[in-house]
Wavefront OBJ file of the C-alpha trace (Angstrom):
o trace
v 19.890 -22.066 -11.930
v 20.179 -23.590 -8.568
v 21.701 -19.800 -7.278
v 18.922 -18.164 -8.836
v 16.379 -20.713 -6.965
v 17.892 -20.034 -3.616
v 18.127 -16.033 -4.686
v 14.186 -16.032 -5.219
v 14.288 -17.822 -1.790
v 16.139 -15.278 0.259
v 14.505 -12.364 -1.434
v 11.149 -14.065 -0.690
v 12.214 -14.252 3.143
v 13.515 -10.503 2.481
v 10.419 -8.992 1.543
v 8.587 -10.996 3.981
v 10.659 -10.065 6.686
v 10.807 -6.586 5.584
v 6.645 -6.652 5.650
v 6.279 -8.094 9.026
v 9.022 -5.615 10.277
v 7.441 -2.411 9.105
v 3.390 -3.464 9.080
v 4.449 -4.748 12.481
v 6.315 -1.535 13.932
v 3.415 1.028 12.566
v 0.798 -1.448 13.773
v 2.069 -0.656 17.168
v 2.317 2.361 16.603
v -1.226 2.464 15.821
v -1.932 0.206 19.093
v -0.663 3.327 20.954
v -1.693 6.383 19.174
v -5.233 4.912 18.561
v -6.146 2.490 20.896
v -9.363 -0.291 20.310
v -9.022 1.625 16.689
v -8.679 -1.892 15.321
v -9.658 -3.516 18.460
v -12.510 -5.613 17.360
v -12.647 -9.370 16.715
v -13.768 -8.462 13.260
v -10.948 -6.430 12.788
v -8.256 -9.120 14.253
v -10.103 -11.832 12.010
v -9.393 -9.335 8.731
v -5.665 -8.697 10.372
v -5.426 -12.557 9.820
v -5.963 -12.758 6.360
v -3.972 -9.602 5.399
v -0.791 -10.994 6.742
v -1.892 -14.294 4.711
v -2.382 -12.715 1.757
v 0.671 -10.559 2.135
v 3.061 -13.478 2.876
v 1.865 -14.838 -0.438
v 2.875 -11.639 -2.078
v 6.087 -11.864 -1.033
v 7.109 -14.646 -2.760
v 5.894 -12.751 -5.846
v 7.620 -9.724 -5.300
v 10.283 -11.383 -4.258
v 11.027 -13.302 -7.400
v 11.033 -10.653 -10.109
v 13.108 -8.376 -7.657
v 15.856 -11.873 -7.351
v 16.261 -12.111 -11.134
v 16.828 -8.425 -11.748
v 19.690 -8.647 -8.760
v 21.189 -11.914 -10.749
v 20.972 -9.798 -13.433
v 22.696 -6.954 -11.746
v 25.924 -8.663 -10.687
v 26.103 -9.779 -14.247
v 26.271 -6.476 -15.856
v 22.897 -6.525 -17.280
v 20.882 -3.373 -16.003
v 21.410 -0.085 -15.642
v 21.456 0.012 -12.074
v 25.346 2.013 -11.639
v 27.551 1.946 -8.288
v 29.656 4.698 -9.279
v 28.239 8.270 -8.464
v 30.575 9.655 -10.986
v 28.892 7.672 -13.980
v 26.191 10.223 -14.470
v 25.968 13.981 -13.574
v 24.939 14.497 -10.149
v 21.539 16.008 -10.491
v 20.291 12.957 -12.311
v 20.496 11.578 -9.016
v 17.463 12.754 -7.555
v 15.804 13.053 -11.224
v 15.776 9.661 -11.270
v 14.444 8.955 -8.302
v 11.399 11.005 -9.010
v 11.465 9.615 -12.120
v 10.853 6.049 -11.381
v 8.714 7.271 -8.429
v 6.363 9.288 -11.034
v 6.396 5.516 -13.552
v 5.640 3.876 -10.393
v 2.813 6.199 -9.911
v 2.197 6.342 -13.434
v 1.432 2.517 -13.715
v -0.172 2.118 -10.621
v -2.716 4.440 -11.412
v -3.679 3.175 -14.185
v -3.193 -0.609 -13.582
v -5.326 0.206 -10.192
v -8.022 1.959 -11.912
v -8.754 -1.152 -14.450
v -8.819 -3.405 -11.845
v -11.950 -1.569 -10.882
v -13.506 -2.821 -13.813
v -16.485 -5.344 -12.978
v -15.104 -7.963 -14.377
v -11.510 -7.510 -13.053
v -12.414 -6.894 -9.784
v -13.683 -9.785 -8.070
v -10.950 -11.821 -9.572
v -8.182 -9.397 -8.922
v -8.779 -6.654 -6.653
v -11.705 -7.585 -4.207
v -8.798 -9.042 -1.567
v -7.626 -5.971 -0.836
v -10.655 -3.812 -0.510
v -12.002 -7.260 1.769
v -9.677 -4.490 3.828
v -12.144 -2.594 5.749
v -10.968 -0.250 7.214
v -7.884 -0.728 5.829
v -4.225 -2.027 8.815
v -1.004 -1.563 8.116
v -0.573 -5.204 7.501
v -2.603 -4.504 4.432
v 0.094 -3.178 2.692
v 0.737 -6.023 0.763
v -2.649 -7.542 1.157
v -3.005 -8.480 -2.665
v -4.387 -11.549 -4.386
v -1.741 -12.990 -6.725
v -3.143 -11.923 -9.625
v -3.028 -8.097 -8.344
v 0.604 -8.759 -6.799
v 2.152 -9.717 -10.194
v 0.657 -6.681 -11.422
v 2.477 -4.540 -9.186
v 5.783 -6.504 -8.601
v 7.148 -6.325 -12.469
v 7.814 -2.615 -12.767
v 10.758 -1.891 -10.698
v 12.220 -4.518 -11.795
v 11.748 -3.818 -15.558
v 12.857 -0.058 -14.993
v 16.289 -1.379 -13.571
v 16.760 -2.813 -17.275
v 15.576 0.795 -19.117
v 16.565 3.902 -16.756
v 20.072 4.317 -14.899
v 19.913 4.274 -11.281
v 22.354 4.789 -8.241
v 21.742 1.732 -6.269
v 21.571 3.895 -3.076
v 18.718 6.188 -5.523
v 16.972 2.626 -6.203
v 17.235 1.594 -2.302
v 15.503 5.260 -1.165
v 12.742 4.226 -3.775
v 11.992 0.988 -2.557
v 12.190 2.492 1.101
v 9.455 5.149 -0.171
v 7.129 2.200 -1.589
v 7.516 0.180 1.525
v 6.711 3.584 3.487
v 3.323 4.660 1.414
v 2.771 1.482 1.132
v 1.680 1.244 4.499
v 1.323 4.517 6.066
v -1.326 4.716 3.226
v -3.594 2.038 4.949
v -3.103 2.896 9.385
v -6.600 4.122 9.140
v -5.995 7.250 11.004
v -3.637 10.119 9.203
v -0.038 9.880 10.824
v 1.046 13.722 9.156
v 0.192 16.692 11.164
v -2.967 18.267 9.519
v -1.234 21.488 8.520
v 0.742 18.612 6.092
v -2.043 17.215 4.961
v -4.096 20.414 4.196
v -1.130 22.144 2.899
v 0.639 21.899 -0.323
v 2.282 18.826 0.876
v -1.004 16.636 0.943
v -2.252 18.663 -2.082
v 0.078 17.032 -4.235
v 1.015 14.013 -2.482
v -0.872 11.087 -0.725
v -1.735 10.214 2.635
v -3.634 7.639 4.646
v -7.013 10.578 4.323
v -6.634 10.968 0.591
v -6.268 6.714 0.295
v -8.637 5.749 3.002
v -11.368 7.772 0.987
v -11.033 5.479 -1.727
v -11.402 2.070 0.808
v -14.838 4.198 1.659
v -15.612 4.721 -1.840
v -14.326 2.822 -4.724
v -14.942 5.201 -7.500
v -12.294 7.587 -6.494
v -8.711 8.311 -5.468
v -6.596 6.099 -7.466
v -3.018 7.214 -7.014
v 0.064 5.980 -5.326
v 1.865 8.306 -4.158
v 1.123 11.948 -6.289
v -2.222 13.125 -7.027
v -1.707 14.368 -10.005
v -3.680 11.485 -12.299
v -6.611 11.876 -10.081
v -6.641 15.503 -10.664
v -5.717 14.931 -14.256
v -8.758 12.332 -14.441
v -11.503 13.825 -12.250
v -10.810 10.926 -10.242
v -9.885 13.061 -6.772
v -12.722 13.243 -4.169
v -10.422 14.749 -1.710
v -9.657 13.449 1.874
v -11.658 11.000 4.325
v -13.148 12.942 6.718
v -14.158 9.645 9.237
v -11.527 7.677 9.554
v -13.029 5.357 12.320
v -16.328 5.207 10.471
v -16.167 1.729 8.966
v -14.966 0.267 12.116
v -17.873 1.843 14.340
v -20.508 0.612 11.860
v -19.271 -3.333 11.821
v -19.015 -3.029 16.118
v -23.020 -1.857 15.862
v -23.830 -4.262 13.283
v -21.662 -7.244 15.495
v -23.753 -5.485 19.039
v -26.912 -5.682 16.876
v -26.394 -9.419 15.998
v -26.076 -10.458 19.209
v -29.137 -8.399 20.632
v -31.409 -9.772 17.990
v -30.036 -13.091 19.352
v -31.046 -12.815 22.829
v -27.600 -12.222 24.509
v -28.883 -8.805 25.553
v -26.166 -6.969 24.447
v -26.943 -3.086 23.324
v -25.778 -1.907 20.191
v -23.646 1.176 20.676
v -24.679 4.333 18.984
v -22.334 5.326 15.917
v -22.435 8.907 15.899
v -22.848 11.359 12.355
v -20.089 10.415 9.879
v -17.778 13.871 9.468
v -18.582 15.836 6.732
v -16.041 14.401 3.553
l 1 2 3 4 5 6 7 8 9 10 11 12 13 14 15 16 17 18 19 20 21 22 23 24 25 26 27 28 29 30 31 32 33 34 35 36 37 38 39 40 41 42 43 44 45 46 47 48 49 50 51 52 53 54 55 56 57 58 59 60 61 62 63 64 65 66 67 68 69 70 71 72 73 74 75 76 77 78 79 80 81 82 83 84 85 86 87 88 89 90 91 92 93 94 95 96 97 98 99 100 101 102 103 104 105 106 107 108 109 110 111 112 113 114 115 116 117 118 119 120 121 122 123 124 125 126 127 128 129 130 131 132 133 134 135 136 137 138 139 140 141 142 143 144 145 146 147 148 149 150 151 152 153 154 155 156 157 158 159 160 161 162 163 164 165 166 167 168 169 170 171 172 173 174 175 176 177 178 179 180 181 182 183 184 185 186 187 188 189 190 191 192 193 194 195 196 197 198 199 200 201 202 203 204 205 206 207 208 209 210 211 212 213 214 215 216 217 218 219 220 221 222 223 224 225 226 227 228 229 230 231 232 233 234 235 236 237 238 239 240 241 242 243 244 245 246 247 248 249 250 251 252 253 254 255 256 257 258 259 260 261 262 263 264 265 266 267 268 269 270 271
C-alpha cells in the first residue's frame, strides 16, 4: 500500500505539472496573440483561484489515474502493449471510441450539474470563470472533479487500448481541455465555420456556453447538443465579458470620486 501511496503522489505532481505546463504555455500564448485580453486585476484575481482550484483537482485526477496504472503492471486492465494483440484498425476505433464515452458522459454528467440544486454545490466554481483562461481547464470544485476523473480510468478496466492509443487520448483531453477556455478562438475561422467546427468543439462553440448557461454542453463533438436541442452555435464576442467587468470596475471608481471615466463597451457581435 505504501507504493500505491507514493504512486497517487507522483501522479498528483504529474497532472499538476502537466496543468501548469500546458495552461501556462497557451496562457502565453494568449499574452501575445491577445494582449490586455485578460489584463485586468479582476481577471488576474480569477487567474488566482483557477490555478487553486485546479491544483486541488489534481490530486483527484491524479489518484484514480495511480490505481488504474498499479493495476496495469499487474495485469488487470485491458490496456495492451503489443500492437499485434488486436487488428490494426481497432487502433484508431478505439480511440474514438473512448473519446465519443468521454464525450458521452461528459455531456450528460455536465448537463445535470446545471440543475439548481447541483449547481451551486458542484458546478458554480467553474463558471465563477468569467471569461473563461486557460488555467481554467481544470478549474473544478471537488465534487465536479471526481465526476470527471473516474471514467478513463474505469474504461481501461472494460475496452482494450494501445497504451500509445490511451496516451493520444489523454493528450486530446489535456488539449480541449484548455484550448476550450483561451477566450479568443485559436483555429482559423474557415475551421471553425467549416465542417471541422460543425462537428467538433472549439473555444467559440464552449465560450457561448460561459455566456449562457443553458446551452452548449459537449466536450469535444457536438453531436449531443444537436441531438438535444442543446446547440446555440458559436460566441460571437469573445472579449465581451471582460469589457463589461473593466466598465463596471471604471464605473466604481467614478461613483467614488477618483474621477476615473468608464470606458465605453461597444455593441456585443451579433451571436
Amino acid at each position: 500500500m505504501l507504493q500505491l501511496a507514493i504512486l497517487i503522489l507522483a501522479m498528483t505532481l504529474i497532472v499538476g505539472a502537466r496543468y501548469l505546463a500546458v495552461s501556462g504555455l497557451f496562457a502565453a500564448i494568449t499574452a501575445r496573440a491577445r494582449p490586455g485580453l485578460h489584463g485586468s486585476a479582476r481577471s488576474r484575481r480569477q487567474q488566482r483561484a483557477e490555478r487553486r482550484w485546479s491544483l486541488i483537482a489534481a490530486f483527484i485526477y491524479g489518484a484514480p489515474t495511480a490505481s488504474a496504472i498499479w493495476r496495469f503492471h499487474a495485469g488487470g486492465t485491458a490496456i495492451y502493449t503489443d500492437l499485434s494483440a488486436y487488428p490494426l484498425w481497432w487502433l484508431p476505433a478505439s480511440i474514438l471510441l473512448y473519446l465519443f464515452l468521454h464525450d458521452t458522459w461528459f455531456y450528460w454528467t455536465h448537463r445535470a450539474m446545471h440543475h439548481r440544486r447541483l449547481f451551486p454545490v458542484m458546478h458554480r466554481v467553474h463558471h465563477n470563470s468569467r471569461p473563461p483562461t486557460a488555467w481554467a481547464a481544470m478549474s473544478f470544485h471537488w465534487t465536479e472533479s471526481l465526476s470527471g476523473a473516474l471514467l478513463i480510468p474505469a474504461l481501461v478496466f472494460l475496452i482494450p487500448i494501445h497504451i500509445a492509443a490511451l496516451g493520444l487520448v489523454l493528450a486530446v483531453m489535456t488539449l480541449f481541455g484548455t484550448t476550450n477556455h483561451l477566450g479568443w478562438e485559436i483555429f482559423p475561422a474557415r475551421f471553425v465555420n467549416g465542417l471541422f467546427g460543425r462537428a467538433v468543439i472549439t473555444a467559440s462553440h464552449h465560450h457561448r456556453h460561459h455566456q449562457n448557461y443553458a446551452c452548449n454542453f459537449g466536450l469535444y463533438f457536438r453531436f449531443w447538443d444537436r441531438l438535444c436541442k442543446t446547440d446555440d452555435g458559436l460566441a460571437g464576442d469573445f472579449g465581451r465579458e471582460e469589457r463589461e467587468a473593466f466598465d463596471r470596475a471604471a464605473a466604481r471608481r467614478a461613483a467614488s470620486g477618483s474621477g476615473a471615466r468608464p470606458v465605453h463597451t461597444p455593441a456585443a457581435a451579433p451571436e
